[in-house]
N, C-alpha and C positions, 0 to 999 in steps of 0.2 A: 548437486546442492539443492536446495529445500527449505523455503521458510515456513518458518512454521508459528502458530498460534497467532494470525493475525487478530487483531484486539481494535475496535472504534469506540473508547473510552469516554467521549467527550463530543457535545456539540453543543451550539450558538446560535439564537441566529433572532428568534425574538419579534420586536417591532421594528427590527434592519434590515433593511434591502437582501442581503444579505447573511451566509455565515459559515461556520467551521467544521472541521473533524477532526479532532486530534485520531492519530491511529498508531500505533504499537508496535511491534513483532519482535520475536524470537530471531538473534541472529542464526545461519547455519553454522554446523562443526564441518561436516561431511560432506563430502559429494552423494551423487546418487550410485557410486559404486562401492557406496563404505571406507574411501580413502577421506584421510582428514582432509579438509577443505584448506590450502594452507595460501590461496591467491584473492580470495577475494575483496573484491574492489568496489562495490556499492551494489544499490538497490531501485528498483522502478518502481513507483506508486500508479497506477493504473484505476479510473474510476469514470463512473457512465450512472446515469439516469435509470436504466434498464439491466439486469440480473445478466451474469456475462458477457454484457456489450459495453467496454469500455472505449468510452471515445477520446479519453486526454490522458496523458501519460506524463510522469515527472521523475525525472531521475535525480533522486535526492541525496546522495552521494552516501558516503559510508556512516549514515545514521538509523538508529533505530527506532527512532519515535520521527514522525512529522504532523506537523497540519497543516492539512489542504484550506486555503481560504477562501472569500468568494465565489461562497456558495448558495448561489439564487436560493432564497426560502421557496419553501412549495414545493420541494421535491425529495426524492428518497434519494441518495447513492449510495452505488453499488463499489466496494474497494476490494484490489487486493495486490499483493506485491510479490514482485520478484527479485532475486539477487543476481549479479553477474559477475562473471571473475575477470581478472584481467587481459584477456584473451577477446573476454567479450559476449562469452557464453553464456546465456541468460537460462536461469531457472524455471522449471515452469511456475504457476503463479500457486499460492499460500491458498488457505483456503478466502471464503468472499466473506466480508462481511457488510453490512448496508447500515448507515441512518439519515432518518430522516430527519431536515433542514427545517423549522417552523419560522 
C-alpha cells in the first residue's frame, strides 16, 4: 500500500504564537504487490523542522485530510504520511511536502 499525492493546502499562523497545516492525501486502493488493499485501517502523519527528519508522528485514524496544529511560527515543516493495515503494516511514507509557519 502507497499514499499517494500528499497535498499542504493551507496554513496560519500570522501575529499568533502559533499555527496550522491543513494536509490532504490520496487514500490507497492497492498494496504494493497490485492486490486490492481490502484491510486498511488508518494513517501516520509524520512531520519535523528539517527535510526527512521527522520528529513527531500522529496517527490520525482512517481520515484523509488533517491539521496539524500548534505550530511555532518561524519555521518550515516538513510532512508526509503513511497508511497501515490492520495487521499493522505500515506503508512507506507519500511523497514530503513542507510550509512554512509565519
Amino acid at each position: 500500500m502507497a499514499v499517494a499525492a500528499l497535498s499542504c493546502c493551507h496554513s496560519s499562523g500570522g501575529n499568533r504564537p502559533s499555527g496550522t497545516a491543513t494536509l490532504y492525501w490520496t487514500a490507497p486502493t492497492k498494496n504494493s504487490d497490485g492486490s486490492a488493499l481490502t484491510d486498511l485501517a488508518g494513517y501516520k502523519v509524520y512531520y519535523g523542522t528539517a527535510s526527512g527528519s521527522y520528529s513527531q508522528s500522529i496517527d490520525v485514524g482512517k481520515v484523509t485530510t488533517y491539521e496539524v496544529t500548534n505550530l511555532p511560527n518561524g519555521f518550515t515543516y516538513y510532512f508526509v504520511v503513511t497508511a497501515y493495515n490492520q495487521a499493522g503494516v505500515e506503508s512507506g511514507p507519500s511523497n514530503e511536502r513542507k510550509k512554512a509557519i509565519n
